[in-house]
N, C-alpha and C positions, 0 to 999 in steps of 0.2 A: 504494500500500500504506500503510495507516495504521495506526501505533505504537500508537495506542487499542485498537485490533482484534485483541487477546492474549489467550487464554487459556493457564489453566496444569490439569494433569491428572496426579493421583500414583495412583500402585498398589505394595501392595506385592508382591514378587514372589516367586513361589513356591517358585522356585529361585533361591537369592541370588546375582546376576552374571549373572541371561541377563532379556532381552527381557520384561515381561510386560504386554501392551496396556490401558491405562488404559479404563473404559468412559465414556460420558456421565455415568454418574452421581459420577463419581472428580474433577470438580471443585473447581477452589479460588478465591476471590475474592480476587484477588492485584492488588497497586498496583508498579509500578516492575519490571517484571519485564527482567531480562536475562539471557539464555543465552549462554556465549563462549565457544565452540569452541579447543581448544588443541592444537596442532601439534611436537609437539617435529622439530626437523629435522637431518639429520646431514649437517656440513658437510664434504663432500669435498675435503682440502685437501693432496693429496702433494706431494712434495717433487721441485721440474723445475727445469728451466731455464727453463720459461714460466711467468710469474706470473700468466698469466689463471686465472679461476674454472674448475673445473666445478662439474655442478648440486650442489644439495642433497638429500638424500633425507627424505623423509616417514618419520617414525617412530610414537611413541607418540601416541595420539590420546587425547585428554582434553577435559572441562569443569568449568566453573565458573558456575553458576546462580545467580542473586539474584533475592530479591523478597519481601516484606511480607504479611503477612496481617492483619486484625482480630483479635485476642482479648478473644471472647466465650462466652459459654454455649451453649450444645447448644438451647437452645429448649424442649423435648419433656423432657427430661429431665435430672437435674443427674448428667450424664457430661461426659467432654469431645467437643466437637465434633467427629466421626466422620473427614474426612477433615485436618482441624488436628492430631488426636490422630496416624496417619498422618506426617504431618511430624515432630511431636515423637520419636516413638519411632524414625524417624529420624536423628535429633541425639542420641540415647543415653537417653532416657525408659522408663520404663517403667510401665503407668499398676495400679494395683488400687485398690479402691473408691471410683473419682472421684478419686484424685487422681495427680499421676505426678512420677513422681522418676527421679532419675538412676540410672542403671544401669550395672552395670561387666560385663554381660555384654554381647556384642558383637551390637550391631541389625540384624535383617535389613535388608538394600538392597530402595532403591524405584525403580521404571522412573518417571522425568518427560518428561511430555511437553507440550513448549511451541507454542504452535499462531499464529503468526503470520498477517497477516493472505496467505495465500496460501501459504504454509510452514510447513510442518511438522517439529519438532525435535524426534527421539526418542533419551533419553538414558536408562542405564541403568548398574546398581552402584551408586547414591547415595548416600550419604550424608552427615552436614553437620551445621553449629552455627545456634544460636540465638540472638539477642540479643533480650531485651523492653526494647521505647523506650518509655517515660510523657511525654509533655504535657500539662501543666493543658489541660483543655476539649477534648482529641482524643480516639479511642479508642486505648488500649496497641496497640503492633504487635511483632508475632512477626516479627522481621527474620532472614529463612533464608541461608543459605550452603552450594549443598551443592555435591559433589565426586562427576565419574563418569567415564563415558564414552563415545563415541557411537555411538547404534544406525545410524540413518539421518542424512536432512536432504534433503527434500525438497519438490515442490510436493505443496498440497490445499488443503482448505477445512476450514473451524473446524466444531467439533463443537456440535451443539445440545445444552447443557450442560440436565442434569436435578437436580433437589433441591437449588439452589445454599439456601443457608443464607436465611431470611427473617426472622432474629431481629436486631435494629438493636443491635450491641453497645454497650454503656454506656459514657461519655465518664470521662474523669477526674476528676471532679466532685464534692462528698461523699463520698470516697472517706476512708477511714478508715488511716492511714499514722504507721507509730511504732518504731522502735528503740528497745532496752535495753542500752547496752552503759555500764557503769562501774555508779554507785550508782542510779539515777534511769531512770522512764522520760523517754526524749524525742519528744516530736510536734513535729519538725522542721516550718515553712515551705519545700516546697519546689512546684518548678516543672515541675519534669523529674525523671527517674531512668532507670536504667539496669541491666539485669544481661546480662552474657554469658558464654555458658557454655566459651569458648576452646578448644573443642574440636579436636585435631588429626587431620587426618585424612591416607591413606598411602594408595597404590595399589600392589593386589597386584599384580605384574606376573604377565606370561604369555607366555608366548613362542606357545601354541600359540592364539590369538586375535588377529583380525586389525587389533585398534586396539590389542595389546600390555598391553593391563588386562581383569582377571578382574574385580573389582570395588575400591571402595572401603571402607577401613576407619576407626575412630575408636582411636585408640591412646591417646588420654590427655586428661584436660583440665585444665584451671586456671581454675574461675569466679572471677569478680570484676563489681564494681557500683559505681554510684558515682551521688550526689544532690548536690541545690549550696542546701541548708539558708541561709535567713537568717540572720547571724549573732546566735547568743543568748550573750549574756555572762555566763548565769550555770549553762551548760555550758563543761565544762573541756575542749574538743578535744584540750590540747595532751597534757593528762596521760591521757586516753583513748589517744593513738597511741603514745606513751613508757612505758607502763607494760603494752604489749599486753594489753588487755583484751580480750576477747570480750563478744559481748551476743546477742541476736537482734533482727529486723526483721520486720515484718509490714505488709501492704498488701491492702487485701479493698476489693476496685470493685464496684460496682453493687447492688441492692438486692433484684431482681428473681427469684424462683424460675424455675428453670432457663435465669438469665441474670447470675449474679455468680459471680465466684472472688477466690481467694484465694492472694496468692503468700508465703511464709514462709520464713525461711532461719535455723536454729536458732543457727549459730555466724558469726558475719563481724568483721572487725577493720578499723578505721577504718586509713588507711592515709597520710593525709597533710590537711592542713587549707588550701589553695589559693585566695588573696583570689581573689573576682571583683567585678563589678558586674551587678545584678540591674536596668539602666534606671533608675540614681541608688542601689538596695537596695544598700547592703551584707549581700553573700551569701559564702558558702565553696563550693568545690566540691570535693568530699568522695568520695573513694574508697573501697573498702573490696574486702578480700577476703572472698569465701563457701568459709567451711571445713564439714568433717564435723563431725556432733557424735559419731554410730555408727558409721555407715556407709551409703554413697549415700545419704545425706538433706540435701545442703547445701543444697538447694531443694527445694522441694515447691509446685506449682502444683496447686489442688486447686480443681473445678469443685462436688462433691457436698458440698462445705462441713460434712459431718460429723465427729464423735466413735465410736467404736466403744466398748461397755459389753457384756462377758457374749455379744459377738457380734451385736448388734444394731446399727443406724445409727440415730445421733440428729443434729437438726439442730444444730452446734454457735453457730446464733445463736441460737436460741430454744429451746435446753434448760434447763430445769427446773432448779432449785435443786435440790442435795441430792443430787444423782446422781453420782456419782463417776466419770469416764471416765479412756483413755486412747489416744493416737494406735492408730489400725487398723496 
């Protein structure tokens, strides 16, 4: 059996907490995938005169899923990538006009199904968090974390996977990357970045289901991010984190129509200034929290790279002077 020989297949389900069969075309191109089965056991330990064990019992049955995806463009269109998008709204997203934002209404659960080479692993209630990881010269990855529970777990054979994505997402490369927090913009040297969206997630219990979970839920979250900036000495870090300033951040990769996005976080606050070493660079590694500015917009990942005016979509790179717009 070979570790290479993994696929992964999400749906969402129609009734949220039961079973709903991923098709061929429900594919994902996922790197580092693991699914881990979790066993809660109840240890039968009364009180005798004999100190030997009796057995354990088998309880709540849960998982714990991980694994990566590319973020890129839709190809065809400036949406988000049809079964990526799926994942996101997952982790608590919510998308309208191309772009998708965090949502404080509670996301339907999705049935995963992880397809070993010879095995097959069908889990269900999902739900889960995101982290986006940056590399200079990699593509961004959507690092997933979801929470459920388990349908099956059996033998088969892998699914002949349909419409997997044929668009080569964009590297980190020219990529356009800039905070505003204090007086000044700054266009940081960085190497990496990071946002996660800390999401927690609960399992409804059930007594009358036989793995003891209805489904999984997302009860709260607390984004935070963090970059490792060459040190510039004629930004004031120190007076940034001590005077709680707010700013925004902004990051738009690749160049390509119906293959660049844009990730944006209105409010974030720098949260500590941490020497490192960049391979001889003196660099900082740089934390920050992502706040609300309104309301669920501390991130906004946005594929359609528009402006909304009077209810029309404009392209917000190549719009016109003289137009006056405002966020859709």
């Amino acid at each position: 059996m070979l570790t290479k020989k993994t696929q992964v297949l999400v749906k969402i389900e129609g009734t949220p907490g039961t079973w709903d069969a991923p098709a061929a075309s429900n594919g994902i191109l996922a790197y580092d995938v693991v699914a881990t089965p979790e066993f809660s056991m109840f240890k039968r330990d009364p009180q005798s005169k004999i100190l030997s064990r009796y057995q354990s019992l088998s309880g709540v049955q849960s998982v714990t899923i991980t694994f990566k995806a590319e973020l890129r463009g839709h190809g065809s269109s400036e949406d988000p990538p049809d079964n990526i998008e799926v994942l996101l709204e997952a982790c608590g997203f919510a998308e309208l006009n191309g772009r998708l934002n965090p949502s404080s209404s509670q996301p339907g659960s999705i049935s995963i199904q992880i397809e070993e080479d010879g095995v097959v692993k069908k889990f269900n209630g999902c739900v889960g968090n995101v982290r986006i990881v940056g590399n200079v010269g990699e593509p961004v990855f959507l690092e997933f974390t979801f929470r459920g529970t388990i349908n099956d777990i059996t033998s088969g054979s892998l699914t002949t996977l349909t419409g997997l994505p044929s668009t080569v997402p964009p590297v980190l490369l020219s990529a356009t990357f800039n905070t505003y927090v204090g007086s000044s913009t700054l266009a940081p040297l960085i190497s990496t970045f990071e946002i996660d969206m800390q999401n927690e997630i609960a399992f409804s219990s059930d007594i009358s289901k036989s793995t003891g979970i209805f489904r999984a839920y997302i009860t709260g979250r607390n984004p935070i991010g963090s970059m490792d900036p060459e040190y510039n000495t004629s930004y004031d870090w120190l007076d940034r984190i001590i005077t709680n300033d707010l700013g925004q951040l902004s990051l738009l990769v690749g160049s390509t129509t119906n293959n660049r996005y844009r990730i944006t976080c209105p409010k974030i606050r720098f949260m500590a200034m941490d020497p490192t070493d960049r391979e001889g660079i003196r660099a900082l590694t740089v934390p920050f929290e992502i706040n609300r500015d309104q309301a669920n917009d501390e991130i906004v990942l946005e594929f359609g790279l528009v402006v909304m005016e009077g209810g029309t979509k404009f392209d917000s790179i190549s719009i016109a002077e003289g137009i006056t717009v405002s966020l859709a």
